[in-house]
MARBA-3410 file (N, C-alpha, C, O; in Angstrom, 1 decimal):
61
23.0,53.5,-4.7,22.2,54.4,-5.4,20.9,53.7,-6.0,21.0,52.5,-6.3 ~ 19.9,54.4,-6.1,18.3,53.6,-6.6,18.8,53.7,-7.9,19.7,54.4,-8.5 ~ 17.9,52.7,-8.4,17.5,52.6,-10.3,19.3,51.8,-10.4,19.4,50.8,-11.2 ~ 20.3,52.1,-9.8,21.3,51.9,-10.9,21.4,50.2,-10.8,21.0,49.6,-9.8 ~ 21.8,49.6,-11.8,22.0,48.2,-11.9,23.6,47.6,-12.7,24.2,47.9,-13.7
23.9,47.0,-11.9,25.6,46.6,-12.0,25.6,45.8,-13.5,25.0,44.8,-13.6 ~ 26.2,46.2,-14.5,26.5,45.7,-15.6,27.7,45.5,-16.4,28.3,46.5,-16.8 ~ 28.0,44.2,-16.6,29.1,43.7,-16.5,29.9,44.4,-18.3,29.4,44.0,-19.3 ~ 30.8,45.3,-18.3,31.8,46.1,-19.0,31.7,45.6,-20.2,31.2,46.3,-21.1 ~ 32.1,44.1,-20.6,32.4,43.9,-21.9,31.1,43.2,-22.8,31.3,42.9,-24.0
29.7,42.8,-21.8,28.6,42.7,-22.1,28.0,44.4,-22.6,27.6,44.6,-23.7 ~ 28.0,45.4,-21.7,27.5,46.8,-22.4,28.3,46.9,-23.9,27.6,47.0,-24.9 ~ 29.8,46.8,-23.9,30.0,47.5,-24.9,29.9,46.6,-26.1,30.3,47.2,-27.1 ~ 29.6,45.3,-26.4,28.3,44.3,-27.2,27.3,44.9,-27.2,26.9,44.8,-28.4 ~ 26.7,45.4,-26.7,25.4,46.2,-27.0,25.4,47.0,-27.4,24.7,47.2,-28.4
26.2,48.2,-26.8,26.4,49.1,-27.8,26.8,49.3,-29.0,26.7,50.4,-29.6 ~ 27.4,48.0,-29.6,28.3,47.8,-30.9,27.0,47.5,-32.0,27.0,47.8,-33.2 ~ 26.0,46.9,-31.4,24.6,46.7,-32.1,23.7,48.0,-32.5,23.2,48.1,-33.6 ~ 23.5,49.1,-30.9,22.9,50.3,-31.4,23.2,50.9,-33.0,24.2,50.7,-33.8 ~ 21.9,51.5,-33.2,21.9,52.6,-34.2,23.0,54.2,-33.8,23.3,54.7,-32.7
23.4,54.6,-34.7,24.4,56.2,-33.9,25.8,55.5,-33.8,26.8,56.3,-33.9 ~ 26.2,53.9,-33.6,27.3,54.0,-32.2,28.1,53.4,-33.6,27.6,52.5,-34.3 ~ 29.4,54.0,-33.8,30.8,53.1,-35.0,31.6,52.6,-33.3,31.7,53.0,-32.1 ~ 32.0,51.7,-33.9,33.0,50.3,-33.2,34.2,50.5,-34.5,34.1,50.5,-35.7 ~ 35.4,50.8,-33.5,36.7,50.5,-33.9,37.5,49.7,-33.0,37.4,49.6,-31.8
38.6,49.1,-33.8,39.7,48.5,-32.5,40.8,49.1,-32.9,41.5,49.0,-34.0 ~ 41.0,49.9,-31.9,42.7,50.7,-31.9,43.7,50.4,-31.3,43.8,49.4,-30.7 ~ 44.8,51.3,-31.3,46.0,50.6,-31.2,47.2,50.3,-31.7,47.1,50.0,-32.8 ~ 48.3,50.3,-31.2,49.8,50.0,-31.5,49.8,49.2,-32.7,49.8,48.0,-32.3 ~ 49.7,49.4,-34.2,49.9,48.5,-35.3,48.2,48.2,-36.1,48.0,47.4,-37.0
47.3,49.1,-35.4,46.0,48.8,-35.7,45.8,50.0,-36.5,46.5,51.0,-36.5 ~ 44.5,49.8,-37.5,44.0,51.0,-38.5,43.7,51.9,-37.9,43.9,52.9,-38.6 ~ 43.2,52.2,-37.0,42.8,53.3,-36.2,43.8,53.8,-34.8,44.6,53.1,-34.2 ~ 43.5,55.0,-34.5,44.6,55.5,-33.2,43.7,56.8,-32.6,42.8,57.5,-33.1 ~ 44.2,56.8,-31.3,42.7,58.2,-30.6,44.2,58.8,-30.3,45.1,58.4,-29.6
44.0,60.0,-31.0,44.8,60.6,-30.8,44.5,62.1,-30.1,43.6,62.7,-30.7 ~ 45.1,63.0,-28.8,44.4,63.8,-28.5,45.0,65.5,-29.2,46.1,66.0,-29.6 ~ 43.3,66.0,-29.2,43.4,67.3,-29.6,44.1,68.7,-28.8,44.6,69.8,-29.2 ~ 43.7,68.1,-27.6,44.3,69.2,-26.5,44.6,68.3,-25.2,43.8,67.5,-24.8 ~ 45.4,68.5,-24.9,46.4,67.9,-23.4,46.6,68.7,-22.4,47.3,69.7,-22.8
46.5,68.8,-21.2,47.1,69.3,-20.2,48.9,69.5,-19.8,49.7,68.6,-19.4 ~ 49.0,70.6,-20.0,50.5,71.0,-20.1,50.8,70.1,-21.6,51.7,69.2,-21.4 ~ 50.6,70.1,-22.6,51.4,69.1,-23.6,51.5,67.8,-23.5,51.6,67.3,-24.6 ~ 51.4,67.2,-22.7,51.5,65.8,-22.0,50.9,65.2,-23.6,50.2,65.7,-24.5 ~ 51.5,63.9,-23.3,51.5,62.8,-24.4,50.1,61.6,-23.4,50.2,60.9,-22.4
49.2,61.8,-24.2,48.0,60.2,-24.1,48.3,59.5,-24.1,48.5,58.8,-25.1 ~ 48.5,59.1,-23.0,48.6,57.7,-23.0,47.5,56.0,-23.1,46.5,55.8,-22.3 ~ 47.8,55.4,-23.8,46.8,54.2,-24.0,47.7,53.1,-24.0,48.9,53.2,-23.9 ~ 46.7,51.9,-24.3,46.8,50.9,-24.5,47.5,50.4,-25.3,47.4,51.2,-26.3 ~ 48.1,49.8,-25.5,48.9,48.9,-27.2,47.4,48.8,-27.8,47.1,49.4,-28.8
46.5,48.2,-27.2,44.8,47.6,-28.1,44.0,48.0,-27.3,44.0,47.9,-26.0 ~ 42.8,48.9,-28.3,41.8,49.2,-27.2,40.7,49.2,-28.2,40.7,48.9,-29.4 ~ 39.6,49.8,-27.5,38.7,49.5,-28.3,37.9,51.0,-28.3,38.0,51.8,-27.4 ~ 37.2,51.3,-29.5,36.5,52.5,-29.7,35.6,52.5,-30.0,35.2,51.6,-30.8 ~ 34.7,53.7,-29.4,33.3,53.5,-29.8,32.6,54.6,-29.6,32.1,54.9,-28.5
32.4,55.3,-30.8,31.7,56.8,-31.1,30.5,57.0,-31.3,29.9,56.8,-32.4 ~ 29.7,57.6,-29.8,28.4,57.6,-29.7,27.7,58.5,-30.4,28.1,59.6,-30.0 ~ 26.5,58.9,-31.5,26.4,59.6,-31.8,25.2,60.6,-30.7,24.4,60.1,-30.0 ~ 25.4,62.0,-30.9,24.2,62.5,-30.2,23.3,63.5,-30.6,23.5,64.5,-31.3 ~ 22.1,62.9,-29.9,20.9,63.4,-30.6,20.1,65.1,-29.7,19.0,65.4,-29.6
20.7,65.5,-29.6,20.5,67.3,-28.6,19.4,67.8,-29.6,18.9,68.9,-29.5
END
């Protein structure tokens, strides 16, 4: 695909942790924070990580 450029996962989300808009959390099994879902397909339980990381973009519409 044109324009796109391969960028390595845990260098973006360093950058994004710097923007203006964007909160950084680390979530997870025994961590202050948890994503927990609002609506599921059939009921089904979310599954995640023991540790993961969060990061809430704000948007500007």
């Amino acid at each position: 695909m044109k324009g796109l450029v391969k960028v390595n996962t845990p260098e973006l989300v360093e950058e994004l942790k710097k923007k203006e808009g964007v909160q950084y959390f680390e979530g997870g099994l025994y961590r202050n924070y948890e994503v927990k879902a609002k609506y599921t397909a059939r009921n089904e339980e979310l599954l995640l990580p023991k540790k993961y990381q969060i990061l809430i973009v704000e948007r500007n519409d």
